[in-house]
TORKOL-4160 file (C-alpha; in steps of 0.2 Angstrom, whole numbers, padded with zeros to 4 digits, m for minus):
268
<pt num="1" X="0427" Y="0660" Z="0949"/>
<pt num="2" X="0413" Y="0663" Z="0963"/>
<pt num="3" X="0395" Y="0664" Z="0957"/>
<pt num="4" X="0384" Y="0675" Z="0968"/>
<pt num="5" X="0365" Y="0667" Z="0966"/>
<pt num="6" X="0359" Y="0679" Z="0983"/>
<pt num="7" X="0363" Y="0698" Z="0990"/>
<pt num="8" X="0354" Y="0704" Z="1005"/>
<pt num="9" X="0357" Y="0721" Z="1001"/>
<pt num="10" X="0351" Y="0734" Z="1021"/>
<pt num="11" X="0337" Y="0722" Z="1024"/>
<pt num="12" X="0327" Y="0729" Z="1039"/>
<pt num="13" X="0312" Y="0724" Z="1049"/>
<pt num="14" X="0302" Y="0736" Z="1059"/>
<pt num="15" X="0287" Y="0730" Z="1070"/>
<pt num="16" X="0274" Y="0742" Z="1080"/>
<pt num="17" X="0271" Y="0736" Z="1098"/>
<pt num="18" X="0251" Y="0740" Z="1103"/>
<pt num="19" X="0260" Y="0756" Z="1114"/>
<pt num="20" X="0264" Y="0761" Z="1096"/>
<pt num="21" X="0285" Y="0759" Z="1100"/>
<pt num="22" X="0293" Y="0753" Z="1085"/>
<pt num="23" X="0304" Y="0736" Z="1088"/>
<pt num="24" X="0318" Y="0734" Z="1075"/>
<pt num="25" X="0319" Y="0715" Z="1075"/>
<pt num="26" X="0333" Y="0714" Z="1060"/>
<pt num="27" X="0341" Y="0731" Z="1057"/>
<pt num="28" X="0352" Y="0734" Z="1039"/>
<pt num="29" X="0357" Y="0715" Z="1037"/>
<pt num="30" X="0368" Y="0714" Z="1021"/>
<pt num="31" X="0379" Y="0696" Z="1015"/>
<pt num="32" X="0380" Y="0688" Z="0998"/>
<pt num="33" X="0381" Y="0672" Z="0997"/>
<pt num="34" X="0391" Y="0662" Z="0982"/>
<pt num="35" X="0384" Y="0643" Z="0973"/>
<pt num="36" X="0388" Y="0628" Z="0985"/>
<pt num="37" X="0391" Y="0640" Z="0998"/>
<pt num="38" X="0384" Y="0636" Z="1018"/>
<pt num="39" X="0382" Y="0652" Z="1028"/>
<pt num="40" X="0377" Y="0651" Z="1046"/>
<pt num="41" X="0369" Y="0662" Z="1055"/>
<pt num="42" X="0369" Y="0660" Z="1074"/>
<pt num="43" X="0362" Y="0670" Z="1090"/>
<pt num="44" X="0353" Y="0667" Z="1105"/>
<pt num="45" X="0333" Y="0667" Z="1105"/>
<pt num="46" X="0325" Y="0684" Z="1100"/>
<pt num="47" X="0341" Y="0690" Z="1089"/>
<pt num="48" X="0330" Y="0690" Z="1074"/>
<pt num="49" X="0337" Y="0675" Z="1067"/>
<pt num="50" X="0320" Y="0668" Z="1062"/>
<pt num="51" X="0313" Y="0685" Z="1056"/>
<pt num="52" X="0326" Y="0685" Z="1043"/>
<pt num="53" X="0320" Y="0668" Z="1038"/>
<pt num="54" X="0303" Y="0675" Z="1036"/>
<pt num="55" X="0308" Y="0690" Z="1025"/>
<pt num="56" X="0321" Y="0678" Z="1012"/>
<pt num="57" X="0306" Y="0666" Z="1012"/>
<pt num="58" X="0295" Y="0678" Z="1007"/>
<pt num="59" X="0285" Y="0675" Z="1023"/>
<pt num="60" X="0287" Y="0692" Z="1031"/>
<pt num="61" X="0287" Y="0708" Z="1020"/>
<pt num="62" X="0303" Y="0720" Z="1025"/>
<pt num="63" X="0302" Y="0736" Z="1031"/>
<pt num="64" X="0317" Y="0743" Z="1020"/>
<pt num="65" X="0331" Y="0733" Z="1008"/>
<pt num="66" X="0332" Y="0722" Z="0994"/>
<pt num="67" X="0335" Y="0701" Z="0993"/>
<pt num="68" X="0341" Y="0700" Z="0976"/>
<pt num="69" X="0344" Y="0682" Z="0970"/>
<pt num="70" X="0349" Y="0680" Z="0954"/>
<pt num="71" X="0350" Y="0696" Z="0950"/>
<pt num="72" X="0333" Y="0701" Z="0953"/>
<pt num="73" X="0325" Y="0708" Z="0966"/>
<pt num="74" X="0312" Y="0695" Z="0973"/>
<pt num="75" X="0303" Y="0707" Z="0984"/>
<pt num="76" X="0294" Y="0717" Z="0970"/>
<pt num="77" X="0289" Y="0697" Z="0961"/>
<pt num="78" X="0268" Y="0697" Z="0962"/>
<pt num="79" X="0259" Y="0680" Z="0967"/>
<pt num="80" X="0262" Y="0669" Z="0949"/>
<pt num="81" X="0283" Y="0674" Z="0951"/>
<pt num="82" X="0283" Y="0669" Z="0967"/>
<pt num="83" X="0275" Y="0653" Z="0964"/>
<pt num="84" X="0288" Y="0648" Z="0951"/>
<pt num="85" X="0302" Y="0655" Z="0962"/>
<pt num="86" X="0296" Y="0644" Z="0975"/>
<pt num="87" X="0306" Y="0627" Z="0969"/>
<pt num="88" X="0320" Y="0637" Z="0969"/>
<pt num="89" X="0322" Y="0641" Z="0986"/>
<pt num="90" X="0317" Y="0628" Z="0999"/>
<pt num="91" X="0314" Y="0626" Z="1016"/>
<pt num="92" X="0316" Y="0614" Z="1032"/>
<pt num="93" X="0308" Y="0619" Z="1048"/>
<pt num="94" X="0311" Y="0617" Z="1065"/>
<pt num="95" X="0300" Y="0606" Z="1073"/>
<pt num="96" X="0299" Y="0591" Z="1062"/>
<pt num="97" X="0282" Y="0584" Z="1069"/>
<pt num="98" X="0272" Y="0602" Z="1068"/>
<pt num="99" X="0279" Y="0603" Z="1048"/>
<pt num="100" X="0272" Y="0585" Z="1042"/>
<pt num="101" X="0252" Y="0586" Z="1037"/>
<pt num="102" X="0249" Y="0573" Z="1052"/>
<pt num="103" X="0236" Y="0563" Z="1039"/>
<pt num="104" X="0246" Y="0561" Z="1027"/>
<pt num="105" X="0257" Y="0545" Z="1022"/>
<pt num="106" X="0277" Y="0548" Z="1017"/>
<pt num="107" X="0274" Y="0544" Z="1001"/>
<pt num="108" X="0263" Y="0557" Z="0999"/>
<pt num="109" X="0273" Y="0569" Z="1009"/>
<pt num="110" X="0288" Y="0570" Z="1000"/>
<pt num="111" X="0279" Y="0568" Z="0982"/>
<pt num="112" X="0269" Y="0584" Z="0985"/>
<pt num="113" X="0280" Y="0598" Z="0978"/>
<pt num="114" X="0280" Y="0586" Z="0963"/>
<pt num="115" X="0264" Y="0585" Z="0959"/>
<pt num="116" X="0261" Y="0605" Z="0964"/>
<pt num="117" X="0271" Y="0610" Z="0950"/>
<pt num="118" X="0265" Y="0596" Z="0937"/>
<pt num="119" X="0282" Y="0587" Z="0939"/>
<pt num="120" X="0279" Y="0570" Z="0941"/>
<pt num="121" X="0265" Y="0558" Z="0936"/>
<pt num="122" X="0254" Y="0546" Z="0945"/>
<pt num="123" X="0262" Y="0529" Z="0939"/>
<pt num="124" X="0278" Y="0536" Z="0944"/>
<pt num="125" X="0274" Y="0540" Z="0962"/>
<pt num="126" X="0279" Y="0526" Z="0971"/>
<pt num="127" X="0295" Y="0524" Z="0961"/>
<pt num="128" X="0302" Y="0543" Z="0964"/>
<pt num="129" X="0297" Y="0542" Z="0984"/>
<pt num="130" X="0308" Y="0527" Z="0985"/>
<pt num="131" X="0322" Y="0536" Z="0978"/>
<pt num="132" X="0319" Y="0552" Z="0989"/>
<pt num="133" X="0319" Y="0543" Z="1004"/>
<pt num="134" X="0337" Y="0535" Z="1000"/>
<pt num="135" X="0343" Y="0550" Z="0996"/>
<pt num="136" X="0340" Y="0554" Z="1016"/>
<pt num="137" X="0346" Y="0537" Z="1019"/>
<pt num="138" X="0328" Y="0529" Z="1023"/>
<pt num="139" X="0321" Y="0515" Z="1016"/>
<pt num="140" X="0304" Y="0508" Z="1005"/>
<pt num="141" X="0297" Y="0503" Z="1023"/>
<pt num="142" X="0295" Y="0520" Z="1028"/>
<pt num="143" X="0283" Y="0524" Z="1012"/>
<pt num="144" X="0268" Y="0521" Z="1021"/>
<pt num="145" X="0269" Y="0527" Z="1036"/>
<pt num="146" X="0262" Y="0542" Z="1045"/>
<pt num="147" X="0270" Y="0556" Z="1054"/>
<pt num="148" X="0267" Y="0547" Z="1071"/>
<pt num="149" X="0275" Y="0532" Z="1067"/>
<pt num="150" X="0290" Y="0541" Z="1064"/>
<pt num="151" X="0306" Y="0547" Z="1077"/>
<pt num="152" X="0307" Y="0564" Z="1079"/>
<pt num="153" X="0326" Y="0562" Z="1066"/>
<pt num="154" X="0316" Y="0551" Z="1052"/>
<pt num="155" X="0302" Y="0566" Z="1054"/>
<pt num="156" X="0314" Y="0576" Z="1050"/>
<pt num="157" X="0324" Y="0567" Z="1036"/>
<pt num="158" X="0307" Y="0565" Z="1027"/>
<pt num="159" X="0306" Y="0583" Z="1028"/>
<pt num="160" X="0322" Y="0585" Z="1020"/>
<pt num="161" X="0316" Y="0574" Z="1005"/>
<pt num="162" X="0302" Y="0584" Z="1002"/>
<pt num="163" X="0311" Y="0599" Z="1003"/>
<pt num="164" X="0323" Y="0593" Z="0991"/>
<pt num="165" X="0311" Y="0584" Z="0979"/>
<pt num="166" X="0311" Y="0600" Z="0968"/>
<pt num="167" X="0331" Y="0602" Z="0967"/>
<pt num="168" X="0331" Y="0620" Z="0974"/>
<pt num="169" X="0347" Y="0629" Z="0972"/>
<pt num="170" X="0347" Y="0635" Z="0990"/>
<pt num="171" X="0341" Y="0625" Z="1006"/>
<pt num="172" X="0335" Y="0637" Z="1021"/>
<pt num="173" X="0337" Y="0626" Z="1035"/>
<pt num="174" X="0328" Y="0636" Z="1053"/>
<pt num="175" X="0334" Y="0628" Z="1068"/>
<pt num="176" X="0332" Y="0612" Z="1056"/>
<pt num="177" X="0340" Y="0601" Z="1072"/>
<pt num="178" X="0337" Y="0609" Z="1089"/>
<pt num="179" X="0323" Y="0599" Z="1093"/>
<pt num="180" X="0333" Y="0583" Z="1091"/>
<pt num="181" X="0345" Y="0578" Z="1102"/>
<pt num="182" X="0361" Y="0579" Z="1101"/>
<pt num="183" X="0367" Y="0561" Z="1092"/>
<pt num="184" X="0353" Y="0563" Z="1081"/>
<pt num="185" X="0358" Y="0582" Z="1077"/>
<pt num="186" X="0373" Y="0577" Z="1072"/>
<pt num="187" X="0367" Y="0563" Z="1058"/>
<pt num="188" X="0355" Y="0575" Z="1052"/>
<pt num="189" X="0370" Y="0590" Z="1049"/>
<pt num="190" X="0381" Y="0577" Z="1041"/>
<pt num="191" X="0366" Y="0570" Z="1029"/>
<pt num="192" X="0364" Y="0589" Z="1025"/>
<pt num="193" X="0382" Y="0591" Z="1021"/>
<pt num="194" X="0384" Y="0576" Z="1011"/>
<pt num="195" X="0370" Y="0581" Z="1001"/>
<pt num="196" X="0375" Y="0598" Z="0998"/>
<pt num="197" X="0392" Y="0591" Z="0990"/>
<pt num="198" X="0381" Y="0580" Z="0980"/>
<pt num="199" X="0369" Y="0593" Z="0970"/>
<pt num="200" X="0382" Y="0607" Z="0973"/>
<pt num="201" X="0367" Y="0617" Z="0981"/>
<pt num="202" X="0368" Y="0632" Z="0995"/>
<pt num="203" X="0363" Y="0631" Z="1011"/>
<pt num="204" X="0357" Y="0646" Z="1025"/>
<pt num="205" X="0358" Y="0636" Z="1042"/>
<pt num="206" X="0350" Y="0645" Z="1056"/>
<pt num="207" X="0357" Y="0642" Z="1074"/>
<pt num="208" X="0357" Y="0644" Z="1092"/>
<pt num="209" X="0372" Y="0631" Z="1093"/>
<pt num="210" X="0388" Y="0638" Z="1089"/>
<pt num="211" X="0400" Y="0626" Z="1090"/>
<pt num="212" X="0388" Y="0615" Z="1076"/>
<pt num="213" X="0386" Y="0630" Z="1064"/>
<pt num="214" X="0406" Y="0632" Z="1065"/>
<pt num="215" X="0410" Y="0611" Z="1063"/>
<pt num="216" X="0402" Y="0612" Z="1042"/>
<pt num="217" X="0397" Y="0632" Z="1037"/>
<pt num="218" X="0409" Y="0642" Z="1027"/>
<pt num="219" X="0403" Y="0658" Z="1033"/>
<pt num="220" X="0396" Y="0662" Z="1049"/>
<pt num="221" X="0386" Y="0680" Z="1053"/>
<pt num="222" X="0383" Y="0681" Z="1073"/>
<pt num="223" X="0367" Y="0691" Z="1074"/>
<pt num="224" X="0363" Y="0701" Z="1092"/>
<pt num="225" X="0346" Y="0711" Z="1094"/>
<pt num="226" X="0345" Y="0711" Z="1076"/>
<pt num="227" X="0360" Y="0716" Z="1070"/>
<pt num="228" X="0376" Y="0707" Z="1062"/>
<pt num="229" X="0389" Y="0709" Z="1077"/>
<pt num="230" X="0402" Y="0698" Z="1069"/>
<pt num="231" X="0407" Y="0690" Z="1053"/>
<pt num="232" X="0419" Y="0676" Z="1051"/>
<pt num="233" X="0424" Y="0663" Z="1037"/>
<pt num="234" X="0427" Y="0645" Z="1037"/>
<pt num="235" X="0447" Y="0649" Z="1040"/>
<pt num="236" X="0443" Y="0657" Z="1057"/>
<pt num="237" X="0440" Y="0650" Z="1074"/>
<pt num="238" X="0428" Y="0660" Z="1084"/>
<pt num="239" X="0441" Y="0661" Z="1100"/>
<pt num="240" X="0449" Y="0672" Z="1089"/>
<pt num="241" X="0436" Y="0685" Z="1090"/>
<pt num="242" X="0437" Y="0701" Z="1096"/>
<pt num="243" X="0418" Y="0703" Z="1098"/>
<pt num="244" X="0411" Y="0700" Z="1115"/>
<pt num="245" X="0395" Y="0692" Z="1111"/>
<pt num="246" X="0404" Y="0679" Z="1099"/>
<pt num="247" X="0415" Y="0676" Z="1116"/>
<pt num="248" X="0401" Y="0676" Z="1128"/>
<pt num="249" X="0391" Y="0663" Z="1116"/>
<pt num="250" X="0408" Y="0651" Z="1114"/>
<pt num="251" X="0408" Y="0651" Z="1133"/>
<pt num="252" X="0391" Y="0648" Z="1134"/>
<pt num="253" X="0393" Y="0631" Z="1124"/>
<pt num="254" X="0391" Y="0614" Z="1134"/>
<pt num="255" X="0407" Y="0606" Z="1135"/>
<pt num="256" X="0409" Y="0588" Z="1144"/>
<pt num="257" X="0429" Y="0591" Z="1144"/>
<pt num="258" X="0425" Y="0606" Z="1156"/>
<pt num="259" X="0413" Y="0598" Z="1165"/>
<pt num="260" X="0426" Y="0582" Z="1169"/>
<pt num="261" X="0441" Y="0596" Z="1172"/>
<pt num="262" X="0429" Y="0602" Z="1185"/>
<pt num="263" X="0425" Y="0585" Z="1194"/>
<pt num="264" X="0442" Y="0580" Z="1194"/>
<pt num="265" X="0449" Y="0576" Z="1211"/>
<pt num="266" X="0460" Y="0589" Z="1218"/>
<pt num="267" X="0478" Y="0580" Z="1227"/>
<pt num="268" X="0478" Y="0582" Z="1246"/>
């Protein structure tokens, strides 16, 4: 039997330009999403992918609608609630060198939630880094090293261990691999994955790329100008769709098997 653990029930987000015109940037958004589950959410830039982001995190206040995890509604928790929600639900960001205090050592990076919320003692620092970082497949050298030392992947498996320091229940990852490239994007969703089948946790992977999203999510919400426009599950394929803009954004994907079809030497 499925277990729910979040509803977004008609969430809505409504900015005022300085002309005093009201842009809806995320307009009555509804899914659920079930324990263990990955649901991707993909669009092109300004579909209001990362204002939803802002609004589960608690970053952005909603204009109207309810995020209800665990059966309550988090939007009406005051500061200390929040606080205690906060190892609950976790986040990785998109840029992994702007997310990492620059000053700071890996081994203090990824030990900080700990130590926020009373979890770990001094003497056992070292010790609990170490197995942080293998759990994103890095090693002890890495332990004292700073942000700059690091590739723009290792950045951003750090920042994977941090977030997952505290065990959260659900993993918000925001274009977590669009500023790597493409063989490194690739190592970084499959690490996600197998650590998702690992601690059974749920994931909300935020896209532009939707041929990735579609390779490991088991729902997928295409969002245009703020607005679900299509919803399909892990047994669909989105050529399949009858939306146009899920069409036009499968079209829009790279593909070197096109490219070659179209450099290949006609016969005379």
């Amino acid at each position: 039997m499925s277990e729910i653990i979040l509803e977004v029930q008609h969430l809505t987000k409504e900015f005022t330009l300085p002309n005093k015109e009201i842009l809806t940037a995320c307009d009555d958004i509804s899914f659920t999403m079930e324990k263990g589950e990955t649901i991707g959410i993909v669009g092109e830039s300004g579909s209001g992918k990362s204002t939803l982001v802002k609004m589960l995190m608690l970053m952005e206040p909603p204009t109207q609608g309810e995020i209800i995890y665990r059966g309550e509604n988090i939007l009406s928790y005051n500061k200390k609630a929040i606080w205690q929600l906060r190892p609950q639900i976790q986040m990785v960001f998109q840029a992994p060198m702007a997310s990492i205090n620059p000053k700071m050592k890996v081994i203090d990076v990824v030990t900080e939630p700990l130590f926020n919320y009373k979890k770990l003692k001094p003497k056992e620092k070292r010790a609990k880094a170490i197995e942080l970082l293998a759990m994103v497949e890095m090693t002890e050298e890495y332990l004292d090293r700073y942000p700059h030392n690091l590739s723009g992947g290792q950045c951003q498996r750090v920042s994977i261990a941090r977030a997952l320091a505290l065990e959260p229940e659900l993993l918000i990852c925001d274009e977590a691999t669009s500023a790597l490239d493409v063989s490194v994007q690739k190592s970084i969703v499959d690490l996600l994955v197998k650590l998702q089948k690992q601690t059974n946790m749920s994931m909300l992977f935020i896209s532009h790329d939707l041929a990735l999203v579609q390779s490991f999510a088991h729902k997928i919400l295409v969002m245009q100008k703020g607005v679900v426009v299509d919803r399909l599950s892990s047994s669909e394929t989105f050529s399949a769709s009858q939306v146009a803009y899920t069409q036009d954004l499968l079209n829009s994907v790279y593909s070197l098997a096109k490219v070659r079809q179209q450099l290949k030497p006609t016969m005379t």
